[in-house]
LOVOLO-516943 format. One record per residue: x, y, z of N, C-alpha, C in turn. Coordinates in steps of 0.02 Angstrom, whole numbers, plus 50000, padded with zeros to 5 digits. Layout:
N
XYZXYZXYZ/...
//
This chain:
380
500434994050000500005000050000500455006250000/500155011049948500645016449952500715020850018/501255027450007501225030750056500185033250079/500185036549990499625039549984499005036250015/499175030250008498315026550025498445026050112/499125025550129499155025250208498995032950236/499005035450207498785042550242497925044650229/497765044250186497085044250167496805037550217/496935032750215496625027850264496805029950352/497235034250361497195036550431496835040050439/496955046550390496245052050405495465050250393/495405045050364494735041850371494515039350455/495005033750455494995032050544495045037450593/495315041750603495315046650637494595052450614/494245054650543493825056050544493165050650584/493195045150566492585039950587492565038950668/493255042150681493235038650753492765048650792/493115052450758492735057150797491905056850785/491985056050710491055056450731490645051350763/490885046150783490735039550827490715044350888/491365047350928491355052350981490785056650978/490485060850932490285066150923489385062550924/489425058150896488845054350904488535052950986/489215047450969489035045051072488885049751111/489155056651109488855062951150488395065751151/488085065651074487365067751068487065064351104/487065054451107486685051551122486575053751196/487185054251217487355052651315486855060151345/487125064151289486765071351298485875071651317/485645067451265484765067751234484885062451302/484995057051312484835051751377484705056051445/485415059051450485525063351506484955070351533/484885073851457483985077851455483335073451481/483255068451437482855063551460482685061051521/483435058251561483305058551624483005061951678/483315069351664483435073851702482585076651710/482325077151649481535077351630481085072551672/481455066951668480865061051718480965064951767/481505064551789481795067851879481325070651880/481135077851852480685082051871480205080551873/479715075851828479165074451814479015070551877/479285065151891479145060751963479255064552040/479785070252045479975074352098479085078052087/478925081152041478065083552044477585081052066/477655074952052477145070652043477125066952135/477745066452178478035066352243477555072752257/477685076752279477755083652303476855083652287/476635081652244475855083452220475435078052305/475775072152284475575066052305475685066552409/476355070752428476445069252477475865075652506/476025081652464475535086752476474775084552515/474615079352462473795079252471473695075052539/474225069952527474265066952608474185072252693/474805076652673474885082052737473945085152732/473915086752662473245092352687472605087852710/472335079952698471995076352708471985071052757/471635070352826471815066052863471805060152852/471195059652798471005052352764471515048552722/471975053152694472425051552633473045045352659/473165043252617473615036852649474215037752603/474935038352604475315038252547475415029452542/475415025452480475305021252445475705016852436/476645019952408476785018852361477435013552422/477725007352395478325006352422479015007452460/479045006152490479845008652531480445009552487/480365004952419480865005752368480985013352374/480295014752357480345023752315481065027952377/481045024552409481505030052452482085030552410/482285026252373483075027052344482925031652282/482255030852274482285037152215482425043452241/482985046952213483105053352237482615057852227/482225058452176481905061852163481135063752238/481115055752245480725056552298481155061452361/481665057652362482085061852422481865071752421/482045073452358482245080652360481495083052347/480715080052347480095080452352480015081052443/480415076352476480205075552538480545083752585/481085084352549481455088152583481395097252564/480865096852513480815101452465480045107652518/479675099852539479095101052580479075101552660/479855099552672480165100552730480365108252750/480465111052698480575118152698480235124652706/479625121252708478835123952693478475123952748/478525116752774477995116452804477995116552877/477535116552929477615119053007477245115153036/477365113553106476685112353155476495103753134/475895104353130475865095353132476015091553064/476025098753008476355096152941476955092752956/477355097352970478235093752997477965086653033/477545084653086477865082453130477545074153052/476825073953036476725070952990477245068252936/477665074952903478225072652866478575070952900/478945071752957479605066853006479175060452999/478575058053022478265052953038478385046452953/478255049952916478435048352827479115045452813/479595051852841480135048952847480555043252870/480325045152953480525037252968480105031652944/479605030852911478865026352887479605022452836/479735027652793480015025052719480825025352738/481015025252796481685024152825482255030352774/482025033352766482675038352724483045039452778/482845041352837483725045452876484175038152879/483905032052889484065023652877484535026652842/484285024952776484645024052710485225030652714/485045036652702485625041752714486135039552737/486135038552808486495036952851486915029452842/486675025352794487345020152759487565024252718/487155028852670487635031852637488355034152647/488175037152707488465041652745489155038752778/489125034052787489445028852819490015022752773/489965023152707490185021952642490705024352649/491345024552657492045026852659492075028152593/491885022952551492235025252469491775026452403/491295031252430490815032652368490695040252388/491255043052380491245052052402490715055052385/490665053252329490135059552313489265056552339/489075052452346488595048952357488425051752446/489145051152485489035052052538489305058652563/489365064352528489245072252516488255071552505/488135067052469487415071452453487015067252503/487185063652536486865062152616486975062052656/487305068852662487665073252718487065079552706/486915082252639486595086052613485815084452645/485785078452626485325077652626484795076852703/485315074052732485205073152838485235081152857/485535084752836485505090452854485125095752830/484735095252783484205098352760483415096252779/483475089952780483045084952826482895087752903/483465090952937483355092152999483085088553047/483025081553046482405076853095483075074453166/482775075053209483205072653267483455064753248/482845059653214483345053853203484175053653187/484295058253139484755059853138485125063553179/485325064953230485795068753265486245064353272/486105057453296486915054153308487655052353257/486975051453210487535049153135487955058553119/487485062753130487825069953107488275070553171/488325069353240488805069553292489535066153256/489295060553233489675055653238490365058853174/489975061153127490425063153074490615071753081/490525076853122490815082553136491485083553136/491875076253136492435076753141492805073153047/492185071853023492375067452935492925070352920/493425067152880493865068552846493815075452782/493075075052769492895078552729492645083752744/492965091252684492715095152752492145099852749/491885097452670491145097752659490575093552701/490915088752703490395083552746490275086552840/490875088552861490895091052929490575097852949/490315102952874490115107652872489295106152878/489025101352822488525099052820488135095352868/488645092252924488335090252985488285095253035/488635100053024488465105453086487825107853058/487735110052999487125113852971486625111053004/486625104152984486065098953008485695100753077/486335098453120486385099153208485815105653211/486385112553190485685118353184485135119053168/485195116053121484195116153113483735111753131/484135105153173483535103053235483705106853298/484225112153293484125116653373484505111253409/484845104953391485165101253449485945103853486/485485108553546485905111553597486675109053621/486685103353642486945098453649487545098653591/487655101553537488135101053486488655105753475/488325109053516488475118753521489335115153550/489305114253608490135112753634490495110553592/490245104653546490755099953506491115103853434/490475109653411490565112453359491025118953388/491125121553456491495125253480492235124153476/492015116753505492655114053498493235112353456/493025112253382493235112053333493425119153283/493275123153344493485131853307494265132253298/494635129953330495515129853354495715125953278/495395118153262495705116153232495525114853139/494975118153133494895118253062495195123953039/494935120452967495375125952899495015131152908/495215138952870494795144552889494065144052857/494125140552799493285141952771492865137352806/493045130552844492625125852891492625129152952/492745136352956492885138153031492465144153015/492555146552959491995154552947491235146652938/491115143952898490285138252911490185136452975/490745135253018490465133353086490485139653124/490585144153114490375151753154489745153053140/489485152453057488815153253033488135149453062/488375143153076488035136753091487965139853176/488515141753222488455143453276488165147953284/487995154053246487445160253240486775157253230/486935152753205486125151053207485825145753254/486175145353293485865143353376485605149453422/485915157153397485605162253439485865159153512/485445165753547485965165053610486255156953641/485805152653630486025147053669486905144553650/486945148153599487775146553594488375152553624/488065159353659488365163853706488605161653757/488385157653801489055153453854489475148153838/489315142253801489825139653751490365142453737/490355148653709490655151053661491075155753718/491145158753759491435164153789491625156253855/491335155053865491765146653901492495145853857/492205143253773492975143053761493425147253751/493035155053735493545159253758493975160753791/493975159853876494085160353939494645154553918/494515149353919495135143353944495465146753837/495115147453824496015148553748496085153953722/495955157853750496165163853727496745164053775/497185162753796498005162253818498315158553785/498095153253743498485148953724498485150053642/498095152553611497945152053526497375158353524/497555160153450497145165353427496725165653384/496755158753365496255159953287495715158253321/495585152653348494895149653379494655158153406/494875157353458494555163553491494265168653473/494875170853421494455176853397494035175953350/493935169853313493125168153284492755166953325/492635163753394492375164653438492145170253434/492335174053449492295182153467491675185153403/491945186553369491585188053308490985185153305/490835178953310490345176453307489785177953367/490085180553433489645182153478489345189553442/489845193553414489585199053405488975199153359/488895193553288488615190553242487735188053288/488205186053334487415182553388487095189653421/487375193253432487215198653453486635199353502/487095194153573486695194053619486985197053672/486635204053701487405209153753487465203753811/487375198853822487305196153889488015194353879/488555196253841489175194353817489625203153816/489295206353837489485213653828490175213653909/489955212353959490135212354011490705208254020/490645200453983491385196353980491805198653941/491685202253879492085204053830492315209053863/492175213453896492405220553925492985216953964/492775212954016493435208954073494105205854035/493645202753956494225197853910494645206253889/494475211553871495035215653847495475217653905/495215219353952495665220254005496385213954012/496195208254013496655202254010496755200553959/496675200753898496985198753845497305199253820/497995197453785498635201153787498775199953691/498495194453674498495193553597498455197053546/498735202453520498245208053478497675204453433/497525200153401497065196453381496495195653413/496445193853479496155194153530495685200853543/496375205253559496135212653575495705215053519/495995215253431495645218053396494905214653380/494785208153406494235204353381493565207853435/493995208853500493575211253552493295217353541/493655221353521493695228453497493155227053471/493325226153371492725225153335492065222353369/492035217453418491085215153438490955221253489/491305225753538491105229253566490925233553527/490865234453468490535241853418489605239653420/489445235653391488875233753383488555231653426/488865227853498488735224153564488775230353596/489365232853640489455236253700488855241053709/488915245753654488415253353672488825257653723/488435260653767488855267253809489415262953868/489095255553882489415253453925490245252253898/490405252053836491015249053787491325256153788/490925261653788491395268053788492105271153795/491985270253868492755271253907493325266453872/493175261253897493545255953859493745256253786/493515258653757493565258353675494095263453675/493835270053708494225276053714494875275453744/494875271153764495775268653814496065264553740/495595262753718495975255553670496025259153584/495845265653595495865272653530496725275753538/496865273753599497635276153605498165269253637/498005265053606498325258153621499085258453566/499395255653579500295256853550500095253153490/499915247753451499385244953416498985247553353/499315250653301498785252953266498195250853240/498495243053244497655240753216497125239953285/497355239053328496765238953388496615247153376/496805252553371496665260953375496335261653333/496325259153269495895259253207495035255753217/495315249353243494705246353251494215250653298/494565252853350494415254853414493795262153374/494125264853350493885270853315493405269853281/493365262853225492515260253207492155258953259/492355255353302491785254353365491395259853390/491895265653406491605271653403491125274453383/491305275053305490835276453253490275272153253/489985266853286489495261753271489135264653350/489385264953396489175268753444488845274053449/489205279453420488675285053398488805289153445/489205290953493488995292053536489445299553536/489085305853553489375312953577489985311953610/490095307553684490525309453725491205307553682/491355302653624491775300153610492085304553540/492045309053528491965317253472492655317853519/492975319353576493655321453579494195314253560/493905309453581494515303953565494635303453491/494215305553459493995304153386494445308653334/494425314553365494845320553329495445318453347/495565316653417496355314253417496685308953381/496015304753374496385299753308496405301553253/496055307853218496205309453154496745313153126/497085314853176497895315153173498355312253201/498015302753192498595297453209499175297553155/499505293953174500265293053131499955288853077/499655284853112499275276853055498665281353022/498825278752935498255281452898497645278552901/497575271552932496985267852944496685271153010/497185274053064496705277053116496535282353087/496815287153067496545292353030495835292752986/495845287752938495255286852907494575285252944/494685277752985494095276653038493995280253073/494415284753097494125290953162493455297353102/493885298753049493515302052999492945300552992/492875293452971492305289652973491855287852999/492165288453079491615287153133491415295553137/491855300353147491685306453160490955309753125/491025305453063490375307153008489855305353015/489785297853047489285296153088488925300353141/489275304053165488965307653243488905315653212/488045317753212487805323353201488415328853213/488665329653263489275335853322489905332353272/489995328253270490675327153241490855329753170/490375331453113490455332353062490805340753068/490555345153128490695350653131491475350453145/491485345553180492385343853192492685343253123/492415339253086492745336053025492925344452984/492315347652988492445356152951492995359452994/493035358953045493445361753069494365359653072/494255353153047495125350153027495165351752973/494835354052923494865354452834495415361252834/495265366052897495505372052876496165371452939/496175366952980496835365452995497605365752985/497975363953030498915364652974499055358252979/498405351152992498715345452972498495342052909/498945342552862498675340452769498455333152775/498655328652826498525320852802497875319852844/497875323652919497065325352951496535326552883/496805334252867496335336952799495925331152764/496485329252746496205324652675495735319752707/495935313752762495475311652796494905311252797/494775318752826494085324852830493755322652769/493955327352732493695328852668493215321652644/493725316752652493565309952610492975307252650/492905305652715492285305852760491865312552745/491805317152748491105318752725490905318852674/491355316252597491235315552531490815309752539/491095302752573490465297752589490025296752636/489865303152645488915307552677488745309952626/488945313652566488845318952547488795323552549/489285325952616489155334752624489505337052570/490075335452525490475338652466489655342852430/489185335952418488685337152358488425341352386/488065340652461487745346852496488075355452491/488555353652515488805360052502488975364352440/489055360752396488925364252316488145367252309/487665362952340487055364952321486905369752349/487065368252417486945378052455487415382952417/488105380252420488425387052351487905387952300/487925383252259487465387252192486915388552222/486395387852270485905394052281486095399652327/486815399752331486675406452361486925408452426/486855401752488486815401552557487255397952572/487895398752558488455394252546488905396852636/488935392852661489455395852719490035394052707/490525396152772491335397252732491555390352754/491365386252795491555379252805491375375752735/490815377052691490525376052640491175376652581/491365381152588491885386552547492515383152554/492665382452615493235378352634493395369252582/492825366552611492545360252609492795357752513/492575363452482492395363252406493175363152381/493355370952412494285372252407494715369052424/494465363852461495125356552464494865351252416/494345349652406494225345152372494355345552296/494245352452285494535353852175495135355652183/495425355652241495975357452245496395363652211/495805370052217496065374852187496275378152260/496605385752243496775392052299496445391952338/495735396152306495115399052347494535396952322/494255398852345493245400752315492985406852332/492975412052306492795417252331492125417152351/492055422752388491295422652402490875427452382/
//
């Protein structure tokens, strides 16, 4: 066979073999639509069926225990789980265990080597929310996986099982940061019952480590229950971590109120620029008149981050903005600018043009405009 016919007979095989490929994909494609179409059609036809059961006392659901492995049924059961309240729920838990799904999940779950199978009944126990499940979701908080360990805390939360709050505390020190920001989330959504937990493990590790803690921390502020206002005040006094300090800082803005005051104001002139900075948003979230002198003193810190947040909080507080006019025309240029840039995001810049162009322009007004276009003057 010549060269010629050996090359023409390859590019044939190599054409035949792609459209064989190109074929098989259509097919796998149209199967895969197909499927995906029943899915829906039977998940409706679930959801229609379990419906009429919940709303009818007479109604009996019918169909085999098989159906539980149909997913479709699954994400029907769990779909109406989301919905529904009161003796609906307790009816659907009753369904559930009837047709054994948290059962079945829970081998899933338990499958060492079918990952993905036992991700989506992790998903699935935890969207479920039924107390049957709490032990199998205890049991795996600690999974290798660290989607799966996220998905069992979720779970824990949304049957409210109290009882989990310590274990999921406990695991603040040693996960990765994004399994440690889901289990802060998961712990917000216990509301206060996770405020002594949580300032418990504060107390014994905040001397020893900083990351736990100060997500700890954060997360009380997130719970935003003040019954935590009073320990956090004692934890800054003793805390020596700056991590620590600045985490405390930050929850006393939104937590403390007038009681966080003083304290904040001691921790506005801390050696520390980032605790002075933070210290200075807390401020600003406070609101509060008496804290207008600590505030100006930070807007001619050395650190451009205290500078800015003092600006920032200053803009917040009705009395303070008059301060902010009054550093514009100052002899400190990096104060100035500060200024300027905090009441640009109020809009006094825009305000004060508008009283210029009608007319009633004052000279703080005048001032305000003349640093910002950065010309000489503005006459009047």
């Amino acid at each position: 066979m010549s060269p010629a016919h050996l090359l023409w007979l390859s590019v044939a095989t190599v054409f035949s073999l792609c459209a064989a490929l190109l074929i098989g994909l259509l097919i796998a494609k149209a199967l895969h639509h197909h499927a995906m179409a029943a899915h829906a059609k039977r998940r409706t036809a679930y959801i229609g069926l379990l419906s009429r059961h919940l709303a009818r006392d007479d109604h009996r659901v019918t169909m085999g225990k098989k159906v539980a492995e149909d997913g479709a049924f699954l994400e029907a059961v769990i779909d109406l789980r989301n919905v529904v309240g009161g003796s609906d729920s307790e009816d659907l838990a009753d369904l559930v265990d009837r047709f054994g799904i948290t059962r079945q999940q829970t081998r899933y779950l338990r499958n060492r080597y079918r990952r993905g199978k036992r991700l989506r009944a992790a998903v699935a126990l935890a969207e479920l929310g039924d107390e049957s499940s709490v032990s199998i979701l205890m049991e795996h908080l600690s999974d290798p996986e660290d989607e799966i360990r996220i998905q069992c805390a979720r779970g824990l939360a949304r049957t409210r099982w109290t009882p989990a709050i310590d274990d999921i505390v406990s695991r603040l020190s040693v996960e990765t940061p994004w399994v440690r920001a889901r289990f802060a989330d998961t712990l917000v959504s216990f509301g206060a019952a996770a405020t002594w937990p949580l300032l418990a493990y504060i107390r014994v590790n905040h001397r020893f480590e900083s990351v736990g803690p100060a997500t700890a921390i954060r997360t009380l502020a997130n719970i935003a229950d003040h019954a935590a206002v009073v320990p956090l005040l004692e934890l800054l006094q003793e805390a020596i971590h700056p991590e620590i300090r600045i985490a405390t800082v930050e929850a006393l803005g939104p937590l403390g109120g007038v009681l966080a005051l003083r304290p904040l104001e001691k921790e506005i002139r801390s050696e520390d620029w980032r605790v002075r900075a933070k210290a200075a948003t807390a401020l600003g979230v406070i609101k509060e008149q008496r804290a207008i002198p600590s505030l100006v003193d930070g807007i001619h810190d050395p650190s451009w981050w205290v500078r800015k947040n003092s600006a920032r909080a200053l803009a917040e507080i009705p009395e303070g903005r008059d301060e902010l006019h009054r550093v514009i025309v100052g002899d400190d240029s990096y104060a100035r600018d500060a200024a300027a840039e905090a009441l640009a995001d109020v809009g006094e810049i825009h305000e004060s043009r508008q009283r210029v162009r009608e007319g009633r322009g004052s000279a703080s007004d005048f001032d305000l405009i003349t640093l910002t276009d950065g010309t000489k003057s503005v006459s009047l």
